[in-house]
C-alpha positions in Angstrom: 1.2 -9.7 10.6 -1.0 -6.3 10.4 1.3 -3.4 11.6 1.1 0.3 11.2 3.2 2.3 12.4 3.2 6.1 13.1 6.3 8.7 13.6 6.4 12.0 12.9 5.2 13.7 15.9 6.4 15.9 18.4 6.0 19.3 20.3 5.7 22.9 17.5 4.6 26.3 18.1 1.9 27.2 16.9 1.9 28.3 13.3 4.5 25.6 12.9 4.9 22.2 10.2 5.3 18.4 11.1 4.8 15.7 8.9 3.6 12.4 10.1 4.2 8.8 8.1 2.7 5.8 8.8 4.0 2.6 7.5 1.7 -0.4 6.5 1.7 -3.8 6.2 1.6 -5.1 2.8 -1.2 -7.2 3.3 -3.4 -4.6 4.1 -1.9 -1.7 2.1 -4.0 -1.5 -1.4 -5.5 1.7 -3.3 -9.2 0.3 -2.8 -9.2 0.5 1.1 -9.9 3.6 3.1 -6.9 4.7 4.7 -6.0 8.0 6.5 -5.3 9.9 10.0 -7.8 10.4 12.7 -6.7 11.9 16.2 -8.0 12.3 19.4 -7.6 15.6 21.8 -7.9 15.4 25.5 -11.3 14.3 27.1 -12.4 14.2 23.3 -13.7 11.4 20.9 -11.7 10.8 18.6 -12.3 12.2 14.5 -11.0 12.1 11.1 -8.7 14.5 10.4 -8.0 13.1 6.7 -8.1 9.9 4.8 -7.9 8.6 1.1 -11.7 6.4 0.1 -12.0 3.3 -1.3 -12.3 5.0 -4.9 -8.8 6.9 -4.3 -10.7 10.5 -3.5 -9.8 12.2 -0.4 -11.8 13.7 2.6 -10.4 16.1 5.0 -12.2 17.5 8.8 -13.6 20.9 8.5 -10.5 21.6 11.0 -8.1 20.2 8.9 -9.3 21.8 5.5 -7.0 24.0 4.1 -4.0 23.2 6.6 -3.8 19.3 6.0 -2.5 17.4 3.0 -2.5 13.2 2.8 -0.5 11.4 0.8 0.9 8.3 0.0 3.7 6.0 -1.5 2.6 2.7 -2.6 6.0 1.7 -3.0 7.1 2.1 0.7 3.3 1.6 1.9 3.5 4.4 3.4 0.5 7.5 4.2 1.7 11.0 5.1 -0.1 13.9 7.0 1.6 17.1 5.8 0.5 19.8 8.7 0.9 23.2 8.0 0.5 26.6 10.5 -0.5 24.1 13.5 -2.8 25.4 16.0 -3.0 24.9 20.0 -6.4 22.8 19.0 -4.6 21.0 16.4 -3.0 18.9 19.8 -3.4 15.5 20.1 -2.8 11.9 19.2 -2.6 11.0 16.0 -3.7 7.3 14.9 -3.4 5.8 11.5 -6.2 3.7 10.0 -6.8 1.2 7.8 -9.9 -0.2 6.7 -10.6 -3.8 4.6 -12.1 -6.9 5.0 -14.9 -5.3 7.5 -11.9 -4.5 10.4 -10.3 -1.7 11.4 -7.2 -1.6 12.4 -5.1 1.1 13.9 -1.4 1.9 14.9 -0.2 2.6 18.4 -0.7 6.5 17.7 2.1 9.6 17.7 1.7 12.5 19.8 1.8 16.1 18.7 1.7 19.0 20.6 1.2 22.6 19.4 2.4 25.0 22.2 4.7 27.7 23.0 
């Protein structure tokens, strides 16, 4: 059975650190599928904050360049989102992704909030 699932998230001040993980099914964890963290803000569609490619490169979001670091642990199956000096803008939720056999699927998301 697919699952990922997120944790990690919470409410930070601004110029404040979380780390997200996501853990993956083994059937669809493998180096050669895209795999990252998108997130969606309020009234807003939702965009790639940073993923691994299919070749084992990464890509960040202009907004996450800089501040953002993915990771991952292919013995636990698990992809990290290191966030560093969070932003107000930076809130949202936070969805895991997976991409392979010409699906995507998608955990059930973790909330952060940057706020005073």
């Amino acid at each position: 059975q697919v699952q990922l699932v997120e944790s990690g998230g919470g409410l930070v001040q601004p110029g404040g650190s979380l780390r997200l993980s996501c853990r993956i099914s083994q059937d669809i964890f493998s180096r050669h599928n895209p795999m990252g963290w998108y997130r969606q803000a309020p009234g807003k569609e939702r965009e790639l904050v940073a993923s691994f490619t299919s070749g084992g490169g990464t890509t960040y979001g202009d907004s996450a360049k800089g501040r953002f670091t993915i990771s991952r642990d292919t013995l636990t199956n698990t992809v990290y989102l290191q966030m560093i000096n969070l932003k107000p803008e930076d809130t949202g939720v936070y969805y895991c992704n997976v991409q392979t056999r010409g699906s995507a699927y998608w955990g059930q998301g973790t909330q952060v909030t940057v706020s005073w």
